[in-house]
C-alpha positions in Angstrom: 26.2 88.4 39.7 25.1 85.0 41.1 21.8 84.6 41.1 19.9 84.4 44.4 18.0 81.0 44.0 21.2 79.3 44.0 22.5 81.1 47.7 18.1 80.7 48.8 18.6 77.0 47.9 21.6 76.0 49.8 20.3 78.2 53.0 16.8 76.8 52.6 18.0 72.7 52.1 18.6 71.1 55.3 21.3 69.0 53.7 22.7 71.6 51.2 22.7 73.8 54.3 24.1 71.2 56.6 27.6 70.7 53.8 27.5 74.5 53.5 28.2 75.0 57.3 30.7 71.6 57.8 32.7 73.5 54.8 32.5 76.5 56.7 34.2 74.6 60.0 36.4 72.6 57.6 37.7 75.7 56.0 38.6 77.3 59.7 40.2 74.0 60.5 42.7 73.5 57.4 43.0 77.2 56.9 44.6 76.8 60.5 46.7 73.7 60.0 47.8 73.2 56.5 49.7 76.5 56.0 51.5 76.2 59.4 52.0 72.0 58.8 55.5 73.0 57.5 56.1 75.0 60.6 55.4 72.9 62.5 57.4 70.1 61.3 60.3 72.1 61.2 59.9 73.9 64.3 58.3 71.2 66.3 59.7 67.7 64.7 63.0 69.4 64.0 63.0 68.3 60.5 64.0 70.2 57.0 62.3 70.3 53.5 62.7 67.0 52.4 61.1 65.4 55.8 58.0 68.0 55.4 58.2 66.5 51.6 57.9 63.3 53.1 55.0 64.4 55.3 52.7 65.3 52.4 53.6 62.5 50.4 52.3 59.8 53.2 49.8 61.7 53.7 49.0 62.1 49.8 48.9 58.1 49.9 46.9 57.6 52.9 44.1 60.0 51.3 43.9 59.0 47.4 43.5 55.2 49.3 40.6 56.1 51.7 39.3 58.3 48.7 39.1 55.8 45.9 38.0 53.2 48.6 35.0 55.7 49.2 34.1 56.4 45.6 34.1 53.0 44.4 32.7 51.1 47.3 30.2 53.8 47.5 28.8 54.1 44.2 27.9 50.4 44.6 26.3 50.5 48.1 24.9 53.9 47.5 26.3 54.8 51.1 28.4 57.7 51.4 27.5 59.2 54.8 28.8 55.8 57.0 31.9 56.5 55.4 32.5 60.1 56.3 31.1 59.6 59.9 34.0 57.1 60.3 36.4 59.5 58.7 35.6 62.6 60.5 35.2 60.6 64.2 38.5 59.3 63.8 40.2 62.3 63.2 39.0 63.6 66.5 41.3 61.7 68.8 43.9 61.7 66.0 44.2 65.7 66.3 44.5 65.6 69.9 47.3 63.4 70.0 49.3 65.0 67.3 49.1 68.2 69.1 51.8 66.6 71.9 54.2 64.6 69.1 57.7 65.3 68.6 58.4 62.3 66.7 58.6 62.7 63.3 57.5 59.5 62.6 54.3 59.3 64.5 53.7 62.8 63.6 53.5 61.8 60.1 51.6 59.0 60.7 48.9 61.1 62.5 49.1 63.8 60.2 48.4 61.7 57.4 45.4 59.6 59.1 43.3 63.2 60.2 43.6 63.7 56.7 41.7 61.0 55.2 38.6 63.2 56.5 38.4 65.6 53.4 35.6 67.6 53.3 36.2 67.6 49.6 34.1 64.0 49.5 31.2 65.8 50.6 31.0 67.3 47.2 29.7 63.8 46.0 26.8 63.9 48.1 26.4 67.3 46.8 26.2 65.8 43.5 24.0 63.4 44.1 21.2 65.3 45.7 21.6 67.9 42.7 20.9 64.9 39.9 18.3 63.3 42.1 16.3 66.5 41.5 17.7 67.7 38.6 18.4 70.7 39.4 19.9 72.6 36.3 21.7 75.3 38.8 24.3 72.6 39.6 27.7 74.4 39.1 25.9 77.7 41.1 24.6 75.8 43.7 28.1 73.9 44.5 30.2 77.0 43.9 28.4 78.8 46.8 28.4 75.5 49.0 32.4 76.0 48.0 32.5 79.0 49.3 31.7 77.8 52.7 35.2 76.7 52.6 37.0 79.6 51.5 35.3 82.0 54.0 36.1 79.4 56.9 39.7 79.1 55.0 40.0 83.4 55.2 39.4 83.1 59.6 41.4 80.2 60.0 44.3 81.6 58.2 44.7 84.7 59.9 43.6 83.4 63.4 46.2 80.4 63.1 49.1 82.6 63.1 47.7 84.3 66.5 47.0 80.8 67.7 50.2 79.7 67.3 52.2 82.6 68.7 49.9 82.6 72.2 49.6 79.3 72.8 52.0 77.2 70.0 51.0 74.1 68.5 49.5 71.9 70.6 46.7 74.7 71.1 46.4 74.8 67.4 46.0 71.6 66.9 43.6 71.6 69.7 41.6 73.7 68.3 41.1 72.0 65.2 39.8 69.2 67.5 37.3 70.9 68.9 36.2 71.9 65.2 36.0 68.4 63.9 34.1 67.6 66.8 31.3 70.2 65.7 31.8 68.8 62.3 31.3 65.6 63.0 28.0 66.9 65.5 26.6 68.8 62.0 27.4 65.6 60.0 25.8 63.2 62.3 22.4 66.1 62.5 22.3 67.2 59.0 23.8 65.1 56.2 21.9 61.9 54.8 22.4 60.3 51.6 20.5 60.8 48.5 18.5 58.1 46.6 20.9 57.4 43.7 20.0 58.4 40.2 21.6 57.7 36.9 24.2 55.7 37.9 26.0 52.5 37.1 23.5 49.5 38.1 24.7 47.7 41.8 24.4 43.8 40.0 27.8 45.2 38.7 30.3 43.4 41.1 34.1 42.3 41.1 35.8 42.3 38.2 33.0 43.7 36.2 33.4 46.9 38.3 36.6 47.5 37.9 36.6 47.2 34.1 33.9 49.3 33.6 35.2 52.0 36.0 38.6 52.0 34.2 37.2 52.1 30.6 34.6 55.0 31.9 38.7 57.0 33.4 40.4 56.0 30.3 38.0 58.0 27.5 40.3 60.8 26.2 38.2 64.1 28.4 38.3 62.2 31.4 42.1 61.1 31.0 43.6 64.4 29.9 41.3 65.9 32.3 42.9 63.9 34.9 46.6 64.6 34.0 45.5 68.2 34.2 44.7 67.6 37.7 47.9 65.7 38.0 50.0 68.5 37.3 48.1 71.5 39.3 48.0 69.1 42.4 51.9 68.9 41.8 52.8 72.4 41.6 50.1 72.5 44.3 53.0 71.6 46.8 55.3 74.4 46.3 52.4 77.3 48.2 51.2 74.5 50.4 53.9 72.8 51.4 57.4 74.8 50.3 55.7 78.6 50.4 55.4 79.2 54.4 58.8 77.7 54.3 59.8 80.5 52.3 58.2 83.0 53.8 60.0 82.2 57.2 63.6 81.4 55.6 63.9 84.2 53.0 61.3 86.3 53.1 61.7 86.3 57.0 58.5 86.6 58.3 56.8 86.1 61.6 53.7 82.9 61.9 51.1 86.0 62.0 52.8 87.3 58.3 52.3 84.1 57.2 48.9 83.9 58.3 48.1 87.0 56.5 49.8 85.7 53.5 47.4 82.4 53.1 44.1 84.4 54.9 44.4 87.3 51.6 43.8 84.4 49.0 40.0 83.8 50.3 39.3 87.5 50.6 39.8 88.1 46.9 38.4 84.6 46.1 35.2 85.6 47.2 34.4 88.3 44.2 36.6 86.4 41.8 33.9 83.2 42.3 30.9 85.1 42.4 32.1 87.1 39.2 33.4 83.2 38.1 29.6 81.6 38.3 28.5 84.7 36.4 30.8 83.6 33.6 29.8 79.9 34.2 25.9 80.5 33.7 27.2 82.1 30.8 29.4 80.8 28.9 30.0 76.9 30.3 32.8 75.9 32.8 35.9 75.3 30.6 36.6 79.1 30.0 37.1 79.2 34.0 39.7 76.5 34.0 41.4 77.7 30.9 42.0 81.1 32.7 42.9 79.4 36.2 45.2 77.2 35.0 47.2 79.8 33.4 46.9 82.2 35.9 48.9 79.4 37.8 51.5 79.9 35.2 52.0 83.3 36.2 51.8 83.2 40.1 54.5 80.5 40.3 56.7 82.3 37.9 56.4 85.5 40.0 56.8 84.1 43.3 60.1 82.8 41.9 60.8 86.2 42.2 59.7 87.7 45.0 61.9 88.6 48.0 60.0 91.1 50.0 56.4 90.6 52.2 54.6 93.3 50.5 54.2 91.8 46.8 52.6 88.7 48.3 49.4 90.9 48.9 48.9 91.5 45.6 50.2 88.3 44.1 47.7 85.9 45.8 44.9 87.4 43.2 46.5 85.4 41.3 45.8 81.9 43.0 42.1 82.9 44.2 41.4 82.6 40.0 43.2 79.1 40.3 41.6 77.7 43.2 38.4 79.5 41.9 38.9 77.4 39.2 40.9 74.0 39.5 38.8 73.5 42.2 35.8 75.0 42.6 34.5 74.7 38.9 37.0 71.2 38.7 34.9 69.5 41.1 32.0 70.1 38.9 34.0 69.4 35.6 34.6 66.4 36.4 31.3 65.0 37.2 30.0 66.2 34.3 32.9 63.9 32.5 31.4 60.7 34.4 27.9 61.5 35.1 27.0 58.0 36.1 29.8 57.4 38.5 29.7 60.7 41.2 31.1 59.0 43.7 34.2 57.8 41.3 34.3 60.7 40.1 35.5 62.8 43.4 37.5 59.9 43.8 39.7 60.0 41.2 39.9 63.7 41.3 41.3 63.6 44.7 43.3 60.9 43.5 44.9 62.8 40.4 45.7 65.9 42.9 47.3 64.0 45.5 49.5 61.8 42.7 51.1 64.6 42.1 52.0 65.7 45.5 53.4 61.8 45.9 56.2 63.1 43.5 56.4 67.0 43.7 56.6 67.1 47.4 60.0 65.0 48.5 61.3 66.7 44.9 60.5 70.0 45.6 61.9 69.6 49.2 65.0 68.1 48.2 65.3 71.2 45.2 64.8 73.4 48.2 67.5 72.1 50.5 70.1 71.3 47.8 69.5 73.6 45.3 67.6 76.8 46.1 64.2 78.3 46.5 63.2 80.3 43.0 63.7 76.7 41.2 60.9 75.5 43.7 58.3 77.7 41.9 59.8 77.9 38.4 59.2 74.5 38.5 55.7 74.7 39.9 55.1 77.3 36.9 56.3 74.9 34.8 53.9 72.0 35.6 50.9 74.6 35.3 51.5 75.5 31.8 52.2 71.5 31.1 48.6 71.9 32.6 47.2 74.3 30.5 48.2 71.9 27.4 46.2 68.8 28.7 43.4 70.6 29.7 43.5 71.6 26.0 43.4 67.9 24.8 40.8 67.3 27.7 38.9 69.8 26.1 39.4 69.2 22.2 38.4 65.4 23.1 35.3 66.1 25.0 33.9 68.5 22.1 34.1 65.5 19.7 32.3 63.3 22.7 29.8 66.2 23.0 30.2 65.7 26.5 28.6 68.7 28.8 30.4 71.0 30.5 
């Protein structure tokens, strides 16, 4: 099992701690919005699959801009926390007034600016305080601050469909206001920026930058690692974005059905990441991704081919191994691919999810609508096992670079 210095260290650091409980809030908050985003778009905005499409592809845009902004800017200033203050602050007026829209165009707009506050950037200042002391429990100690997020994830999801059916939207969205308001109060308390360590030297400016950033993205691990994350941030879209869609138009379920549907995945991801970091401490991180990436293969394939509200209980095993994986031990991966460039890093791997999404979400929309709902997740099966084949190359090419992982 996970060993108990890792849980004692997060509990014990004031700023482990502090990301550990703003996970834990962030996790309640998307738990309740992203699964019922599609709902409400097309109960709300009045729109179909390809306009909910559209909604995840501005917003996919909007966040790989603020997050490469924040990666690259602030692996030179050494300032991460500024950046999320202004992120998280701004989303609080944001979510109040996207809980009255009915435009679809404002609504997008909206949706996609609360976005840019993504919790997952906090896993660069995670980083950095675990080099600064060197701590060699690193993938443990981040798993567990991960799980933060899946336990707020597991209330959020089954509490959002109980939300919306007493009060409807606008209280939802409400609610996730007043969360990112005690977010951004734990922020503001808790979080402070580490003194940087092994990282590339701040005289690097301009032009300089950018070359050395690209030529540290385009070494053969970090590349294929990247298309990896490409392809699982695509297929991504069809549970996200397409799946409560499903569950409302064929599998005809009510909003508290589909709460229960997205609330199941963090109840087995739980065990699965504690047995995960077991393996981890053991055996290295790649073994993890190798078996969440094709356990993605599977759950798309067999969600293609489900009809009926029952099988979903047992199917979502399935993606608590990939989220397990892809991104709780991801996160981690990919540091360990640019060690010197944390912040660039999480950047990029936000980036490489959410370029997938650019494409996969208006496509998968429009399959919906025009052609039907199994080719959705066949598709989304499809890109996982194109997955499983550059994570291979990542892997080979990394070996030879006797990079750690």
């Amino acid at each position: 099992m996970l060993s108990g210095g890792a849980i004692e260290a997060v509990m014990t650091d004031p700023v482990f701690r502090s990301i550990f409980i703003i996970l834990i809030i962030q996790g309640v908050a998307f738990g309740s919005q992203m699964p019922f985003m599609p709902l409400w778009a097309t109960e709300r905005l009045g729109v179909g699959p390809v306009e909910v499409g559209t909604i995840s592809l501005v917003t996919s845009l909007a966040t790989t801009a603020f997050g490469l902004g924040y990666g690259v800017v602030t692996d030179r200033t050494r300032r991460r926390v500024p950046w999320l203050v202004v992120a998280f602050g701004i989303a609080i007026p944001l979510r109040i007034a996207i809980a009255w829209t009915e435009s679809f165009v404002v609504g997008t707009l909206l949706y996609a600016a609360i976005s840019i506050a993504m919790f997952t950037l906090f896993f660069a200042i995670l980083g950095d305080w675990l080099r600064h002391r060197n701590d060699e429990r690193g993938a443990e100690i981040s798993n567990i601050v991960r799980l933060g997020f899946t336990i707020g994830w597991l209330i959020g999801s089954f509490g959002a469909g109980r939300v919306v059916a007493l009060y409807g939207f606008d209280g939802l969205f409400l609610t996730t206001a007043v969360l990112q308001v005690l977010s951004f109060a734990v922020l503001v308390l808790g979080v402070r920026d580490a003194p940087f360590v092994n990282i590339a030297p701040v005289a690097e400016v301009g032009g300089v930058v950018a070359k050395s950033v690209w030529r540290d993205l385009m070494q053969a691990p970090m590349a294929w690692y990247l298309l990896t994350t490409v392809c699982t941030g695509a297929a991504s879209v069809a549970r996200m974005t397409m799946l409560p869609l499903y569950l409302r138009n064929v599998v005809k379920v009510d909003t508290d059905s589909v709460g229960i549907v997205f609330g199941i995945e963090p109840v087995y991801e739980i065990p699965i990441s504690l047995l995960a970091a077991t393996i981890v401490r053991r055996y290295g991180v790649v073994p993890v991704l190798y078996i969440g990436i094709a356990a993605g293969v599977f759950y798309f394939g067999a969600i293609a081919f489900t009809s009926t509200f029952a099988p979903f209980l047992a199917i979502e095993i399935l993606y608590a191994i990939v989220v397990t994986a892809t991104f709780g031990f991801g996160i981690v991966h990919v540091q360990s691919l640019l060690p010197k460039r944390g912040g660039t890093a999480i950047a990029v791997y936000n980036a490489a999810s959410t370029v997938g999404p650019v494409v996969a979400a208006p496509a998968l929309g429009y399959v919906a609508e025009n052609i039907g709902w199994s080719p959705v997740f066949v598709i989304a099966s499809v890109l996982m096992a194109v997955a499983c084949g550059t994570f291979m190359m990542s892997d080979r090419a990394g070996r030879r670079a006797g990079l750690l992982r």
